[in-house]
C-alpha positions in Angstrom: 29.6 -19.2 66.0 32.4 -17.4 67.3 35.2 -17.6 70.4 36.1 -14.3 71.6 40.3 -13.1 71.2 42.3 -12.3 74.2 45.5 -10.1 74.7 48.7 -11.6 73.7 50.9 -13.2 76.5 54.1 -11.9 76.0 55.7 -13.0 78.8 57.0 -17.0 78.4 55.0 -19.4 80.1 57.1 -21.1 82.8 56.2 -24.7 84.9 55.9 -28.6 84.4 53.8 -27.7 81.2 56.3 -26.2 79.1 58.6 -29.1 78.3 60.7 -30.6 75.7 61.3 -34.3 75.0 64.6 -33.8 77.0 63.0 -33.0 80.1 61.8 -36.8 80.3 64.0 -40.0 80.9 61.3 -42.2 79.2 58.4 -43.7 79.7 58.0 -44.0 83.5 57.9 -40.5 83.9 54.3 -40.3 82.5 53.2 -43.4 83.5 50.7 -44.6 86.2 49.9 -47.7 87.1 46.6 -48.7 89.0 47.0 -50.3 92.1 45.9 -53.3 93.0 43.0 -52.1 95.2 41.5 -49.7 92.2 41.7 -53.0 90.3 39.9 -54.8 92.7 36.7 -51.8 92.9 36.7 -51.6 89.4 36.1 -55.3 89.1 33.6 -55.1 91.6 31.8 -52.3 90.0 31.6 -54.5 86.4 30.2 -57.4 88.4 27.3 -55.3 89.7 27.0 -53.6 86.3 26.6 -56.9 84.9 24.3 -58.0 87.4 22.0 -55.1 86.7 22.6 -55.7 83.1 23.2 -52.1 83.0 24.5 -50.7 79.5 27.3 -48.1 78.3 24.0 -46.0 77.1 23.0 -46.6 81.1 26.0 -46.1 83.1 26.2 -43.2 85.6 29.5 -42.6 87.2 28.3 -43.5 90.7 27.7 -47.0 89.3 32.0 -47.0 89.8 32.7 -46.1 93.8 36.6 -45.9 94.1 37.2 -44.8 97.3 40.8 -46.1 96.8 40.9 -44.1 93.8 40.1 -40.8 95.1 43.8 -39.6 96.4 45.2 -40.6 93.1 42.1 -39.0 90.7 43.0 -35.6 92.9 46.6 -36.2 91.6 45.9 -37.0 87.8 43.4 -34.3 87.9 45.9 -31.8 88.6 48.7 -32.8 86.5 46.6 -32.9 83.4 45.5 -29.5 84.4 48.7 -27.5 85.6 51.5 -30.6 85.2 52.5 -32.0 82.6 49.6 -32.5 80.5 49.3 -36.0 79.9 49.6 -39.5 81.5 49.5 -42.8 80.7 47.5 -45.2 82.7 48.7 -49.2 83.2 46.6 -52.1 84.7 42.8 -51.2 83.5 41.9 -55.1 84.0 41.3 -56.2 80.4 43.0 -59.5 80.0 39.6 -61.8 80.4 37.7 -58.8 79.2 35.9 -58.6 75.8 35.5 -54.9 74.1 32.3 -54.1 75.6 33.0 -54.8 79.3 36.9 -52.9 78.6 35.1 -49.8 77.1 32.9 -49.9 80.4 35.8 -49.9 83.0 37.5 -47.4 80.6 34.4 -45.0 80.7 34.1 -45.9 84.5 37.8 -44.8 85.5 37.5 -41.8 83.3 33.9 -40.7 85.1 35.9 -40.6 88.0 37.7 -38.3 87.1 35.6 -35.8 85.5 31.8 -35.7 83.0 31.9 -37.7 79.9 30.9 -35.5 77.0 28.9 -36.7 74.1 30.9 -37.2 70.8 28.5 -36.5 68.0 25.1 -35.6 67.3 23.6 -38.9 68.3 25.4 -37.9 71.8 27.3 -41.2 71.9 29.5 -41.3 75.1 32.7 -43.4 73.7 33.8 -43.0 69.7 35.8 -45.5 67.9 39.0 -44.6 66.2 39.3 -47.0 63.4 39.9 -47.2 60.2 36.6 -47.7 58.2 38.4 -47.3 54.4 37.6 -43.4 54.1 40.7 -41.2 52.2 40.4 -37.6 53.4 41.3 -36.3 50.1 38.6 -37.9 48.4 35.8 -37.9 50.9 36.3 -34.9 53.1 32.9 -33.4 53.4 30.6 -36.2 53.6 29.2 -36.3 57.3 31.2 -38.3 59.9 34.2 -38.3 57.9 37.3 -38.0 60.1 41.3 -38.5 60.0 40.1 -40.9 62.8 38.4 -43.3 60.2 41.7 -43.5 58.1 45.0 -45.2 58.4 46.4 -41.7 57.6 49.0 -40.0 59.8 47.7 -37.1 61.8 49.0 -33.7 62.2 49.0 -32.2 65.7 46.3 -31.3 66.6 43.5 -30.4 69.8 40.1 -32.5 69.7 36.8 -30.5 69.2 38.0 -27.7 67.2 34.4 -26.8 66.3 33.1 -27.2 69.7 30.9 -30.4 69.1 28.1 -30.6 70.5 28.9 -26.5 72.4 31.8 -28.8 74.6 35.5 -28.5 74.0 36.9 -31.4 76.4 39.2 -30.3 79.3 40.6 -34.0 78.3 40.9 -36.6 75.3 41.1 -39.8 76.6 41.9 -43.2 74.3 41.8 -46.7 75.1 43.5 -49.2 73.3 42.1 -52.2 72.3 44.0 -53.7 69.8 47.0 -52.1 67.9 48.2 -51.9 64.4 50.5 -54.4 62.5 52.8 -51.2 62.3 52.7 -47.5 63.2 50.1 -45.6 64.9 52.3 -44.3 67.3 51.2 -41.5 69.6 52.9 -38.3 69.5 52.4 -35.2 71.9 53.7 -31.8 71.9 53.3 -28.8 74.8 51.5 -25.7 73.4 52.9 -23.8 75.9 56.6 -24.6 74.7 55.2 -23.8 71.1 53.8 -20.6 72.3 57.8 -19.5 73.9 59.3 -20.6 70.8 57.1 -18.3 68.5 57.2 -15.4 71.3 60.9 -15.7 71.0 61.3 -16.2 67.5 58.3 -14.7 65.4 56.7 -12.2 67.5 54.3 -10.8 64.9 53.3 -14.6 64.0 51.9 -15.0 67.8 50.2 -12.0 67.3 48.0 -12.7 64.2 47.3 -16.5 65.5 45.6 -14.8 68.5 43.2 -12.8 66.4 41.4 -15.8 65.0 40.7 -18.2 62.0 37.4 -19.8 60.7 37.3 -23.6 61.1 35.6 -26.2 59.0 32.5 -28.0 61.2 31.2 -30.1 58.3 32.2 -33.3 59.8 29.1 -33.3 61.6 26.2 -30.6 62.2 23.4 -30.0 64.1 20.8 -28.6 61.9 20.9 -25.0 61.6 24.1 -24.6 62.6 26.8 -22.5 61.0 29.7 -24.5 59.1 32.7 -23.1 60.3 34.0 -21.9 63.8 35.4 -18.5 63.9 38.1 -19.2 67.0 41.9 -18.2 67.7 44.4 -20.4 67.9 45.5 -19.4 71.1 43.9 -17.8 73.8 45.0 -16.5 77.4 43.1 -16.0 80.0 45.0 -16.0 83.3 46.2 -19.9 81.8 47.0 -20.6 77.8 44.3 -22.8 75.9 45.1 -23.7 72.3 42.8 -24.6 69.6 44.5 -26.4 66.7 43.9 -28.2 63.6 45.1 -27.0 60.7 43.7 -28.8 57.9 40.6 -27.6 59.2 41.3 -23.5 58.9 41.6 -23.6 55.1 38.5 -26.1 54.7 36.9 -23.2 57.5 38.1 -20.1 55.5 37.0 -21.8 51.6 33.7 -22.7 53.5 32.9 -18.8 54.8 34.0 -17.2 51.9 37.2 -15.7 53.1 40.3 -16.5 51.6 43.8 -16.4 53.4 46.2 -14.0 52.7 50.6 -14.3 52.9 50.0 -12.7 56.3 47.2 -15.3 57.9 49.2 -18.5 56.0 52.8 -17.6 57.0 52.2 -17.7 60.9 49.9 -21.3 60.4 53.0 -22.5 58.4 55.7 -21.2 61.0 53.6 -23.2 64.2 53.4 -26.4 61.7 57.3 -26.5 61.3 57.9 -25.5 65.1 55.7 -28.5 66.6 57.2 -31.0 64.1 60.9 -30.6 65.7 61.3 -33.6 66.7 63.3 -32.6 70.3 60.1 -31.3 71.1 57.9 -34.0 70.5 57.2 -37.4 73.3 56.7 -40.0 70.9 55.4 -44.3 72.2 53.6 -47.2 71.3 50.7 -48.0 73.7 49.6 -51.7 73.9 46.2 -53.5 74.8 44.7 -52.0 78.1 46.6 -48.7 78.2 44.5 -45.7 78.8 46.5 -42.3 77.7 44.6 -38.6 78.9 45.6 -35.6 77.2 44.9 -32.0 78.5 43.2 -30.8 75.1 43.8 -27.1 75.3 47.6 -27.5 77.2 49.1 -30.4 74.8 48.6 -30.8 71.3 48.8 -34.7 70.3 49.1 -36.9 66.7 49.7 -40.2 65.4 51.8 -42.0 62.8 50.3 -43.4 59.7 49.6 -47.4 60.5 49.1 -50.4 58.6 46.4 -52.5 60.0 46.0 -56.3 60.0 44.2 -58.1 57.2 42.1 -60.2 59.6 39.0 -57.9 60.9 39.1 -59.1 64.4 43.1 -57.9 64.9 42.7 -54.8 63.0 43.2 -51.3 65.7 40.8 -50.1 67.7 41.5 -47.1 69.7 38.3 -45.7 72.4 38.2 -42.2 72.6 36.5 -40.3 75.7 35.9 -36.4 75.9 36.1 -35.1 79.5 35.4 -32.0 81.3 37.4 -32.5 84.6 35.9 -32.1 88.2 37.5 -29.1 90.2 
């Protein structure tokens, strides 16, 4: 399995996408907050859902008609694709909610705004990010073992690294359920400012991360597929798409018999250090009922390490949602 290289850019990427934590005031500026009418069809649409006593396995997305929505989907839409990259969305109505009936509003909004991609080999539509007592030191390897099943801090990274399912997600979307006694913040960081920054500063580096790692697909397989991805890092093809995850490329490389060399660690070890600067990164909290979308080849995101609550029903419970965006 393999994702064909592209020329190098090597001109610097200009536009709303290639920012730095000082070209935001604070939260507001990636914030949007559902009006009143949206809220109003989206409660509408769960009543009929209910009524139907249709399921998340059942939904299609015209089961949520938002014609109040539409102006506003065009908008988000195109700021996760040429904007800024990301957005967080207030006032999903979750406060007499339980889970299940949140994850369906959640999964309704987000079919609005492009195809919900399956998530695994079962093809499940939502995943849960929680943590199920996995340590990735220890259990890395066994099927369905992710970061996302651990309290663990992640690095940045892009979802779908070894194209799941064939699908790398135009967006990853999570919904907060509940959050963590402490932690678990999200962080974000542009590609394309990381891709100026090594154009500027290590050349060469840029150059080898176009040509193309192997990365590790154990955490879940279809049968008869291969283990590892063969994919660069960054690609360009009239727009810049990054594909990230660097735990994975060493797992990938051990896995297809090819070790890395000085030359292939040095530039993966440069990009590490350059997206951990921390006046690049956006870092927040997001509380019950806040949706954030990411543009999953434009922005690379993380988390903090968290500690969890002792009592089940408190513990953190993220939604994740893969989306391949309407045009």
């Amino acid at each position: 399995m393999r994702v064909e290289a592209t020329e190098v850019r090597r001109v610097p990427l200009a536009g709303p996408g290639a920012w730095k934590r000082a070209d935001f005031t604070g939260p507001a500026d990636w914030t949007y907050t559902l009006p009143p009418a949206v809220v109003d069809e989206l409660e509408c649409a769960l009543r009929a859902i209910r009524e139907r006593g249709k399921t998340l396995a059942s939904l299609e997305a015209a089961d949520f008609p938002l014609p109040s929505f539409e102006r506003d989907a065009a908008w988000l839409r195109q700021e996760l694709k040429t904007g800024r990259g990301f957005v967080v969305i207030r006032g999903l109505p979750v406060e007499r909610a339980t889970d299940e009936e949140a994850t369906l509003l959640y999964w309704g909004l987000g079919a609005y705004l492009g195809a919900t991609l399956p998530q695994n080999v079962r093809g499940d539509r939502v995943y849960s990010v929680r943590d199920e007592g996995y340590n990735i030191q220890r259990d890395y390897g066994t099927v369905g073992v992710r970061f996302s099943k651990t309290t663990e801090g992640l690095h940045f990274h892009t979802d779908s690294a070894p194209a799941m399912m064939g699908n790398t997600p135009d967006v990853v979307g999570v919904l907060a359920l509940r959050t963590a006694k402490s932690g678990g913040e999200s962080k974000l960081v542009s590609a394309l400012t990381l891709h100026n920054i090594l154009l500027e500063e290590r050349p060469g580096y840029l150059a080898r991360l176009y040509q193309g790692y192997h990365f590790d697909r154990r955490a879940e397989l279809r049968p008869g597929e291969p283990p590892t991805l063969f994919a660069p890092v960054f690609t360009y093809n009239g727009s810049l798409a990054m594909r990230y995850f660097r735990y994975y490329i060493p797992k990938g490389h051990e896995q297809a018999g090819a070790p890395l060399g000085t030359a292939d660690l040095e530039p993966l070890n440069y990009l590490e250090s350059v997206s951990n600067r921390e006046e690049l990164q956006v870092c927040f909290s997001m509380e019950r009922g806040e949706i954030q979308l990411v543009s999953n080849t434009r922005v690379l995101h993380s988390r903090t390490a968290f500690e969890d609550y002792a009592e089940p029903d408190r513990r953190r419970h993220l939604v994740r949602l893969w989306l391949r965006l309407h045009s």
